[in-house]
VEXBA-234609 format. One record per residue (C-alpha): x, y, z. Coordinates in Angstrom, 2 decimals, decimal comma. Layout:
# residues N
+---------+---------+---------+
|    east |   north |      up |
+---------+---------+---------+
|       X |       Y |       Z |
...
+---------+---------+---------+
# end
This chain:
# residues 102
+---------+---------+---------+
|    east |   north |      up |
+---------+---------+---------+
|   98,67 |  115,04 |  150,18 |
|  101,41 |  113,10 |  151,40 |
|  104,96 |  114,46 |  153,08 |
|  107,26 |  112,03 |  153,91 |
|  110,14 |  112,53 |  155,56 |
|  112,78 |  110,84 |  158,27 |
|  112,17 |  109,74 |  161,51 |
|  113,83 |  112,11 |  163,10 |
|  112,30 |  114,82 |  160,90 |
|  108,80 |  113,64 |  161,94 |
|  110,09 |  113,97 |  165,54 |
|  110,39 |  117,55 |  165,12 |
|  107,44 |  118,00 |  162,83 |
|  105,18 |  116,22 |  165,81 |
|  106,90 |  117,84 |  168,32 |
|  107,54 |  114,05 |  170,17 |
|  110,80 |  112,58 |  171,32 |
|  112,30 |  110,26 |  168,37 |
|  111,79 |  107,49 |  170,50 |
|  108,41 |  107,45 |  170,44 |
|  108,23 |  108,05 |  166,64 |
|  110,45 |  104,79 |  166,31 |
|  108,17 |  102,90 |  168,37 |
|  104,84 |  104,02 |  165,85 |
|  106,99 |  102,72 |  163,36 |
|  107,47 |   99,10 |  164,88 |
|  104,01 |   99,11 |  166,17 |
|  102,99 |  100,01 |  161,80 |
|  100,68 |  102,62 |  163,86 |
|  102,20 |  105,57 |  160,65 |
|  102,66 |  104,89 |  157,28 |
|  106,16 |  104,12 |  156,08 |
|  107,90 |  103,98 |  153,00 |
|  111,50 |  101,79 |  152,66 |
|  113,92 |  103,01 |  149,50 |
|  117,57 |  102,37 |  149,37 |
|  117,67 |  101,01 |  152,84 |
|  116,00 |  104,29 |  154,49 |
|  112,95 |  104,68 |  156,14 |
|  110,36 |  107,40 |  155,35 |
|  107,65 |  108,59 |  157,32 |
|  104,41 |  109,85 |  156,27 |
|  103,59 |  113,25 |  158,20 |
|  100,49 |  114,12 |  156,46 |
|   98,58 |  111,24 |  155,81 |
|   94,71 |  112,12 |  154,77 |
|   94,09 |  115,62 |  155,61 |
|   90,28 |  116,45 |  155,55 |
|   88,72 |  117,08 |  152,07 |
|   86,47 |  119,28 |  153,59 |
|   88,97 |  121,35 |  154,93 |
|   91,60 |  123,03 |  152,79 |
|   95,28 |  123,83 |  154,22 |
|   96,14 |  127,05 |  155,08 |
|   98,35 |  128,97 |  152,24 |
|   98,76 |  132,56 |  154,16 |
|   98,46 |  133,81 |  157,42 |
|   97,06 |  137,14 |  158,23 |
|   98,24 |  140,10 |  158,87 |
|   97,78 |  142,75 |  161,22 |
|   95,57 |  145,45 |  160,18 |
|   97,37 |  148,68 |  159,64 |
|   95,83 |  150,54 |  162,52 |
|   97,09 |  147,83 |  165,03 |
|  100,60 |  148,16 |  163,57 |
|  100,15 |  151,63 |  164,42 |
|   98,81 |  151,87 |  167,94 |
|  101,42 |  149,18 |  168,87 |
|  104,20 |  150,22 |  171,34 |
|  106,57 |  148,92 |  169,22 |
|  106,40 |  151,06 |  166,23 |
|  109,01 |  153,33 |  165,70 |
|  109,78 |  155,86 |  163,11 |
|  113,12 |  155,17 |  161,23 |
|  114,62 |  158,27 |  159,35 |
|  116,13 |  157,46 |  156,12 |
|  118,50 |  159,90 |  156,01 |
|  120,17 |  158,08 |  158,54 |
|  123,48 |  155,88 |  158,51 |
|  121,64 |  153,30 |  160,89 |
|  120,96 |  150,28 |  159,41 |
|  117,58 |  148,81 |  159,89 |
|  116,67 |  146,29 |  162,80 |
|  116,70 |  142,41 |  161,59 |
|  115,01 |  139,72 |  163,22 |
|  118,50 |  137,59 |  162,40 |
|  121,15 |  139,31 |  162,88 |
|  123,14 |  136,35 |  161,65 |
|  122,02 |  137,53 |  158,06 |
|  123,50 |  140,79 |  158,53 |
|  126,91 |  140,24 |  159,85 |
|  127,36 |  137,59 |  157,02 |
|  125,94 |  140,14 |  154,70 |
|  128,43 |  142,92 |  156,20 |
|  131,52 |  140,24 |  155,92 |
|  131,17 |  138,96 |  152,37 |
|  134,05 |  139,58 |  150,18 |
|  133,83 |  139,64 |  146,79 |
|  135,21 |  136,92 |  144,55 |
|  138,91 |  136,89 |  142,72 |
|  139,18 |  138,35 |  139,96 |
|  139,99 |  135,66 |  136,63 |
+---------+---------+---------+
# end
């Protein structure tokens, strides 16, 4: 199945300076697609039929969750809210104010 997306998109996708994805392109060594005056790139050309892509990844067994350092008990009873891996999310979800009333 095909993906195409910018140059510089494909840079990050391939983990390669954009440079270097701009010379493929001149040297036709990827796939491209023109429309409207922008170049696309093809990221996934052919994968193999014989191998399907990945849809999940798996998770850790329950006992390894368990014997992990890391696990701690949270109460619920308590005011503290939980631990997020972005704590972005939860100061913009803390500073939200509602909207106007009409």
């Amino acid at each position: 199945m095909s993906c195409w997306v910018v140059p510089s998109i494909a840079a990050e996708f391939w983990g390669i300076p954009l440079e270097q994805v701009m010379d493929r392109i001149n040297r036709f060594a990827v796939r491209i697609r023109r429309e409207n005056g922008f170049t696309f790139v093809d990221v996934l050309p052919d994968p193999a039929s014989d191998k399907p892509l990945p849809t999940f990844t798996a998770a850790q067994a329950q006992s390894e969750i368990i014997d992990s350092d890391e696990f701690v008990e949270i109460d619920p009873s308590s005011e503290i809210l939980p631990v997020t891996l972005h704590p972005m999310r939860m100061q913009t979800a803390t500073q939200r104010r509602a909207p106007m009333a009409a």
